[in-house]
C-alpha positions in Angstrom: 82.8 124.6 121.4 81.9 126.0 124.8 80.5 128.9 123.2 78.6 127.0 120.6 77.4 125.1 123.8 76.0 128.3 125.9 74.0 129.2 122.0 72.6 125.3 121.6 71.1 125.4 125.5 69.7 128.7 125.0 68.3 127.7 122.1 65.9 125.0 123.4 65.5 125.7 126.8 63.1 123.2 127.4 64.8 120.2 126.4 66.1 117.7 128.9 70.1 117.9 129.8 71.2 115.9 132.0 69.9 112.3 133.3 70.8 109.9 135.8 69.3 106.6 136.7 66.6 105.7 139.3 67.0 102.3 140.7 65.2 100.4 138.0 67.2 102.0 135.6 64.9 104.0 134.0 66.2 107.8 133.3 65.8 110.0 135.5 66.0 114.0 134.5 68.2 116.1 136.4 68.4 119.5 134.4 67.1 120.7 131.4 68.9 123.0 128.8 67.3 126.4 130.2 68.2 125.2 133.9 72.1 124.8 132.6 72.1 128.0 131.6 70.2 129.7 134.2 72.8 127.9 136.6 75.9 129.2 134.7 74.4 132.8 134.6 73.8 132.8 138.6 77.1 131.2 138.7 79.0 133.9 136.6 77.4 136.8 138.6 78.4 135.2 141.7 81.5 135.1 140.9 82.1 138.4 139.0 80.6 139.7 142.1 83.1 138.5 144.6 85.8 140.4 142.3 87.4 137.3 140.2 88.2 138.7 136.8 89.7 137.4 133.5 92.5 135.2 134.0 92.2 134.3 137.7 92.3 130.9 138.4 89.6 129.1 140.6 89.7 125.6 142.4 86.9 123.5 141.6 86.2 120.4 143.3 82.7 119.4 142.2 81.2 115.9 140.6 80.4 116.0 137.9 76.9 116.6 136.9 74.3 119.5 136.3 76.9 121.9 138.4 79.7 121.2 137.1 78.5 121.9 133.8 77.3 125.3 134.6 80.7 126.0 136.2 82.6 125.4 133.6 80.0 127.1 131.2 80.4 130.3 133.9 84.6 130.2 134.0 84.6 130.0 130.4 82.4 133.3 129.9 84.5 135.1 132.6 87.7 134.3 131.2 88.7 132.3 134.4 91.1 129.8 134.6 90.0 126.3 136.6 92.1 124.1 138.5 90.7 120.8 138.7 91.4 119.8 142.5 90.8 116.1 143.4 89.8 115.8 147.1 91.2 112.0 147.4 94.5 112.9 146.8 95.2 113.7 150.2 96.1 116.3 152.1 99.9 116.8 151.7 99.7 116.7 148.3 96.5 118.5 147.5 98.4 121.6 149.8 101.5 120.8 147.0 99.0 121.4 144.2 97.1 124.4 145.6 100.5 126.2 146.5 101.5 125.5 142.6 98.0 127.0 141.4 97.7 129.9 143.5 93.4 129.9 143.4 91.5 133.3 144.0 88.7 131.0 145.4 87.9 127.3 145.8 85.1 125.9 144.9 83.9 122.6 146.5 81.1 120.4 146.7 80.1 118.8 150.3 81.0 116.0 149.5 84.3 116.9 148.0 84.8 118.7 151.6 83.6 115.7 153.0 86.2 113.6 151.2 89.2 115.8 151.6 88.8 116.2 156.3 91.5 118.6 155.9 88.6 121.0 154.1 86.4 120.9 157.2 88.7 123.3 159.6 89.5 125.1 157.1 85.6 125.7 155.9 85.3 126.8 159.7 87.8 129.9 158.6 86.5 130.2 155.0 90.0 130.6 154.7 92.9 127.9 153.3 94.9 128.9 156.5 98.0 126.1 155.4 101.0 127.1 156.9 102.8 129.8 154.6 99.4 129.7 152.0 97.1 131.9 154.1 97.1 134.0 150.6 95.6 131.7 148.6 91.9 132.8 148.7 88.3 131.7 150.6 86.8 128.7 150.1 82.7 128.2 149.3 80.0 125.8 148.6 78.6 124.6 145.7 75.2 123.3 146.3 74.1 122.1 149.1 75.7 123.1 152.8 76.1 120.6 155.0 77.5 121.1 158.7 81.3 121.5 158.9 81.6 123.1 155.3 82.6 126.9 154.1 80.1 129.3 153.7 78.2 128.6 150.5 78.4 130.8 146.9 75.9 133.2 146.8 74.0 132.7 143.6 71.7 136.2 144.7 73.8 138.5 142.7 72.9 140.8 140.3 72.9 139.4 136.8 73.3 143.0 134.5 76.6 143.6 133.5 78.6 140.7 133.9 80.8 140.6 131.2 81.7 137.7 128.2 85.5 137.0 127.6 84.3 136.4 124.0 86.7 134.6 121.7 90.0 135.9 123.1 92.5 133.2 124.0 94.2 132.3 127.3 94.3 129.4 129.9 91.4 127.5 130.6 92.1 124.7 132.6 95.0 123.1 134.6 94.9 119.5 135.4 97.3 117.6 138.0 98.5 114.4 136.4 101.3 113.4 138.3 104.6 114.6 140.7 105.2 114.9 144.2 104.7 117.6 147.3 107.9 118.8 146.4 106.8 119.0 142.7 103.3 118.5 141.7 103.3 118.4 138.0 100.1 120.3 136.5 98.9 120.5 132.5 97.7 123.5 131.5 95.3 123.6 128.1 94.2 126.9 126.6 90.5 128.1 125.8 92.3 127.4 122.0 93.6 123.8 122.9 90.8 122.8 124.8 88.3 123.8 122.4 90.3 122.0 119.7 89.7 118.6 121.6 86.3 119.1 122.2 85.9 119.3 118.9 87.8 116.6 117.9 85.4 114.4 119.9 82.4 116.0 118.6 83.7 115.0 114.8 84.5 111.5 115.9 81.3 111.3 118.4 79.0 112.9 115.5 76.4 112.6 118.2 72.5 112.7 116.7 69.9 114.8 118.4 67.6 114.2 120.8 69.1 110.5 121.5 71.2 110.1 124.8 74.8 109.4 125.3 75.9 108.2 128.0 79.2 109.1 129.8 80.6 111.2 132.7 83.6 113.0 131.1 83.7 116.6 129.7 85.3 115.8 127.0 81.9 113.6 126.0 79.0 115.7 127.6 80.2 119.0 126.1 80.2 117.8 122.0 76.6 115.8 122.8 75.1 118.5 124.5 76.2 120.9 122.0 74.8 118.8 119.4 71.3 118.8 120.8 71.7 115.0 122.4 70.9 114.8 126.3 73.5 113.0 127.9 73.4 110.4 130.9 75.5 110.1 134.0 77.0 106.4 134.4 75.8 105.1 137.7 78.5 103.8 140.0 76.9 99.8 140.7 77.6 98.0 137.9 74.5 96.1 138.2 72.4 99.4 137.9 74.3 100.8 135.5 73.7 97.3 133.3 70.0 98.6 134.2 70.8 101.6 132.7 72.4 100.8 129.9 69.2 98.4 128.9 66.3 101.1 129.3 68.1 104.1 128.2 69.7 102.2 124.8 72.1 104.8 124.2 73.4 106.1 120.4 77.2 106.2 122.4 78.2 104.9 125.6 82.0 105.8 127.0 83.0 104.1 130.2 86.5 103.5 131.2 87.8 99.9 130.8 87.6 98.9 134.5 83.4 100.0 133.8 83.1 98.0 130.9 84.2 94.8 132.8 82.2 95.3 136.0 79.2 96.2 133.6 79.8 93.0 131.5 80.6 91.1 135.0 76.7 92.4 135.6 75.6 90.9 132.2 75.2 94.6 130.6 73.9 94.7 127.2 75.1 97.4 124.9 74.1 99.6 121.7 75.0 101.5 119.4 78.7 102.9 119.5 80.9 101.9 122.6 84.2 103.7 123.3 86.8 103.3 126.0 90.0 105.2 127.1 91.8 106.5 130.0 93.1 102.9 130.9 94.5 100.0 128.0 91.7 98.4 126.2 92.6 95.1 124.8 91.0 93.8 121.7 89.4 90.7 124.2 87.5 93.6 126.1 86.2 95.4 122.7 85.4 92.0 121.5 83.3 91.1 124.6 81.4 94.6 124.3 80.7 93.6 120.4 79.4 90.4 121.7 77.2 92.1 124.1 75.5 94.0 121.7 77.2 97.0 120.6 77.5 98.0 116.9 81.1 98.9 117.5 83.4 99.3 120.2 86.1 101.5 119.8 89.2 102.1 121.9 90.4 105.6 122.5 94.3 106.5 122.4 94.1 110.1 125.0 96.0 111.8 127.6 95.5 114.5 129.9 98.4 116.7 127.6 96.0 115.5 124.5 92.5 114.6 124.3 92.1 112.3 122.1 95.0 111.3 119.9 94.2 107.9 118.2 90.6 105.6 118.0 90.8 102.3 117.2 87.7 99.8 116.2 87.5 96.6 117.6 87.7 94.5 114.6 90.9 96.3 113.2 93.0 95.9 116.8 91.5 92.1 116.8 92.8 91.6 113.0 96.4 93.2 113.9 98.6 90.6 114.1 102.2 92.3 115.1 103.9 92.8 118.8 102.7 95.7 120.8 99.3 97.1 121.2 97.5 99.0 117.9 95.5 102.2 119.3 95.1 103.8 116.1 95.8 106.3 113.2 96.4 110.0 114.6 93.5 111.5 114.5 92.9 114.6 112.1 95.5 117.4 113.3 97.5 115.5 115.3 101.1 114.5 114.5 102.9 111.6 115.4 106.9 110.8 115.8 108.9 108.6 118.1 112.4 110.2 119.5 115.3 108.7 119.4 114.6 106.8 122.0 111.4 105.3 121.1 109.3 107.4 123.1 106.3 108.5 121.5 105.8 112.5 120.9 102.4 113.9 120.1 101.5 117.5 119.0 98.4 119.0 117.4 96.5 121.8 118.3 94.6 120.1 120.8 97.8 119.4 123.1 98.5 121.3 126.2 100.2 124.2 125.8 102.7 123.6 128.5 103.3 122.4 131.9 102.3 124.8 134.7 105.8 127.0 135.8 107.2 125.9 132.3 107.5 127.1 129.5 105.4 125.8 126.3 106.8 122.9 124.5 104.5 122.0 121.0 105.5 118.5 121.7 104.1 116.2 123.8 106.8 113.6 125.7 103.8 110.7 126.1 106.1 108.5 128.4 104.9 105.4 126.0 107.5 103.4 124.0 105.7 103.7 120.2 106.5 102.8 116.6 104.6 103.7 113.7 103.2 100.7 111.5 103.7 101.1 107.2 100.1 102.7 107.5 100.9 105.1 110.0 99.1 103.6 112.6 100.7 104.0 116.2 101.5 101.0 118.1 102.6 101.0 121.6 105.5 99.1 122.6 104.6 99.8 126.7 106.1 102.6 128.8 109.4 103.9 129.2 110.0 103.5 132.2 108.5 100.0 132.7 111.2 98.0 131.0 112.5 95.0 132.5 115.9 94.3 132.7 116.9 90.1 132.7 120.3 88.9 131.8 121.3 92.4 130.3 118.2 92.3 128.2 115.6 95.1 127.8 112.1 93.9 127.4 109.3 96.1 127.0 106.3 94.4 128.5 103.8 96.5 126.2 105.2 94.5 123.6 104.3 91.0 124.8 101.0 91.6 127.1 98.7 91.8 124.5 99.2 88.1 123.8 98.4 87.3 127.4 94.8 88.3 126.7 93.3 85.5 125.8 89.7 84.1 126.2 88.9 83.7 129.6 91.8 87.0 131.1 90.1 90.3 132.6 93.7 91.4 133.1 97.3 90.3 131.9 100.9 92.3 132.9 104.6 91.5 133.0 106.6 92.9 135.5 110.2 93.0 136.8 110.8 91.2 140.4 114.3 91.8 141.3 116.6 88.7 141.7 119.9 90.1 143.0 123.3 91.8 141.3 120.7 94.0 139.7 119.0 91.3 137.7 115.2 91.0 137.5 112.7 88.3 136.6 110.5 89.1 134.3 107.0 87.3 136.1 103.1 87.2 134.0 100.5 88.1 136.4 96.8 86.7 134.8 93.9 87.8 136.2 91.3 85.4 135.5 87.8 86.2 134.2 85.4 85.6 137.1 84.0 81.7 136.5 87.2 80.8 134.6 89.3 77.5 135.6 92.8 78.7 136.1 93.7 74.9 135.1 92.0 76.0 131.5 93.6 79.3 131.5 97.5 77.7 132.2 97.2 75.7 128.7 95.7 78.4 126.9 98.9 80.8 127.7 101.2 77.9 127.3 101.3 78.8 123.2 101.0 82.5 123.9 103.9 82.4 126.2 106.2 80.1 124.2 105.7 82.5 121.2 107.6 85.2 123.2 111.0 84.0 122.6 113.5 85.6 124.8 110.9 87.6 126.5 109.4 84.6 127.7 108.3 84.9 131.4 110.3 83.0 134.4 106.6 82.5 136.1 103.0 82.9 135.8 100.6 83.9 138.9 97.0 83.9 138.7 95.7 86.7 141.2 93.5 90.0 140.9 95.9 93.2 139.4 95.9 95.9 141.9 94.0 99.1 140.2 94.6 102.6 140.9 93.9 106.1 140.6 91.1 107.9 139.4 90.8 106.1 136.0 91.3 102.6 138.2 94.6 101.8 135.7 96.4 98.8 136.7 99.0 99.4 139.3 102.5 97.7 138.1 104.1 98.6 141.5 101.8 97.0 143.2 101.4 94.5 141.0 105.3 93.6 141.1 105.4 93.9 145.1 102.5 91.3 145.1 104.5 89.0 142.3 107.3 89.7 145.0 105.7 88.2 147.8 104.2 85.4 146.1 106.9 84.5 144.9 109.1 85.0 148.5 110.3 81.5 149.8 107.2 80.9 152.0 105.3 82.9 149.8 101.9 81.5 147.9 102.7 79.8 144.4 
């Protein structure tokens, strides 16, 4: 796919790229097609020059945009293996991640730098002088130097004679999903894996030429650009990217759930296709995009080990009537099995091929309770290790919350408040849709709630979820400490 890209850009140089949104909305070029490529060239040489070769692995810490794409247009012609580093991790754990990765170089953004303070003194040495790590490589600039960061990448060098990896296979990227200083847990896909996703996406995307998509993942700009559509950066206020949306009418929009309800919060109108992932969609939230214009809305099954696994449309999860949540048939190539233990396991050529410092595994282990329905479609049953435990019963909240989604809920969990002798109460924390009388919203669960049988919750709270991470998922820790403390003697009913 990525070399299919580098051939497509080439091709029509003059073509616009990548846009973002002035203030009015209206799109605003960034890059064209022949500036891409001329980046990724004076990226490659730059860093051919400074003596990384196939198979070294390089820490990039950029946003995403015109530079990123030329970067990982440039490591994927060099062979190079990137670690994506996230700056907001903080400091003890981004050290953790580093040590596991080993980079020749790092490559950061100022603002990344910025982010991440513990970047500045080290920028000062162009050196990662961590105690014990002084051997894992310089760090540079990408793009503009501000005061305080490493020396920046010198995109001078001589272009002749930098060599293309071609076709032969090897890591490509490794990704930190989860795990602790002490064990930081990394994915590692392929050039063969990660190429099979892409295209995945590009057969389910089928993006048309020349019309924009809009979106800010890889995994989205690579198939659209590759298929001759410029694609759009989403811009961070909801109430410009609902500006956005309106004057750039994209042919496919893909924001993450927690964007599609602060651009719907901003009265966003949508077209053409809508699709979601990287946090649960509900069939309420696809409904509401439908409502708002969109042709179809489409939730996206994916995970950092496989990208994507299932799709869903929003009038077949609104029309599926059984417990748990529907995300979908396996998408072509992908296989499908719960364990023994419910868990879900996902393989396919597109999954990772192993855990960095492990060895491969074809199987993914998705943490998510799943059952296959008569058609094959998976439904998820919640996670594994978020079952609640009341009077020696195990309830699966992915089971039950998608019947706490009704009209007027942004967000709905279940979670487990301990009550003593290892007990738990199982409590339904609503978050109501901004304008919505929680008085209205009580009787409209009552039916809902009664219909879980035993599973039925001991209370219901109205307050906002606690989000988290980089995909803003809902936090159930938090979201149980907060249940905890509401509902401490004293506490607020």
């Amino acid at each position: 796919m990525l070399d299919r890209l580098d051939h497509a850009l080439r091709s029509r140089p003059e073509q616009p790229a990548v846009l973002t949104a002035a203030r009015s909305g209206a799109p605003r070029l960034r890059a064209t097609r022949g500036e891409l490529t001329d980046l990724a060239d004076a990226f490659a040489a730059a860093l051919h020059a400074r003596g990384l070769r196939a198979g070294d692995t390089v820490g990039v810490a950029v946003r995403p945009g015109p530079r990123a794409l030329a970067l990982l247009l440039a490591l994927w012609r060099l062979g190079l293996r990137g670690a994506v580093l996230d700056p907001g991790a903080g400091p003890d754990v981004l050290r953790a991640r580093l040590a596991l990765a080993r980079p020749a170089l790092v490559l950061a953004d100022a603002a990344a730098q910025a982010v991440a303070g513990w970047a500045r003194p080290l920028a000062r040495r162009a050196r990662l002088a961590l105690p014990d790590l002084a051997e894992l490589g310089p760090v540079a600039t990408v793009g503009p130097r501000l005061p305080g960061c490493a020396p920046a990448l010198d995109l001078t060098a001589p272009r002749a004679g930098v060599p293309v990896h071609g076709d032969h296979d090897g890591d490509a990227v490794i990704v930190f999903t989860s795990g602790t200083t002490s064990r930081p847990r990394a994915v590692v896909h392929t050039r063969a894996s990660l190429a099979a996703g892409m295209g995945t996406v590009a057969a389910l995307f089928d993006a048309r030429p020349d019309r924009p998509v809009l979106g800010g993942t890889f995994f989205v700009l690579v198939p659209a650009l590759t298929g001759g559509a410029p694609v759009a950066l989403p811009a961070r206020s909801p109430r410009l990217l609902a500006r956005q949306l309106h004057r750039l009418r994209p042919q496919d929009t893909y924001l993450t759930p927690p964007q599609l309800r602060d651009a719907l919060g901003a009265g966003a109108r949508f077209h053409g296709r809508v699709w979601t992932g990287s946090a649960p969609a509900g069939a309420a939230l696809l409904e509401r995009v439908r409502s708002a214009g969109a042709d179809q809305a489409w939730g996206v099954y994916a995970l950092t080990e496989l990208f994507p696994a299932a799709a869903v449309e929003a009038r077949e999860k609104a029309a599926f009537e059984g417990p748990g949540d529907l995300v979908g048939a396996p998408l072509p190539g992908v296989l499908a099995k719960p364990d023994a233990d419910g868990q879900l396991l996902l393989a396919g050529d597109a999954a990772r091929d192993r855990y960095l410092g492990e060895d491969p595994d074809p199987w993914v282990r998705t943490g998510d309770r799943a059952r296959l329905d008569p058609a094959g479609r998976i439904v998820l049953e919640g996670r594994c290790k978020d079952m609640v435990l009341r009077r020696a019963e195990n309830i699966y909240p992915g089971l039950y919350e998608p019947a706490l989604h009704v009209p007027g809920v942004e967000l709905a969990l279940l979670v487990g408040v301990p009550a003593g002798g290892g007990d738990e109460r199982l409590v339904a924390v609503v978050q109501p849709r901004r304008g919505q009388a929680e008085g209205a919203l009580r009787a409209a669960l009552s039916e809902p709630v009664r219909r879980m049988g035993t599973a039925r919750p001991d209370a219901l709270l109205f307050a906002d979820i606690p989000l988290s991470g980089r995909s803003r998922k809902p936090d159930r820790a938090a979201t149980a400490a907060l249940a905890a403390r509401r509902l401490a003697p004293g506490g607020t009913p």
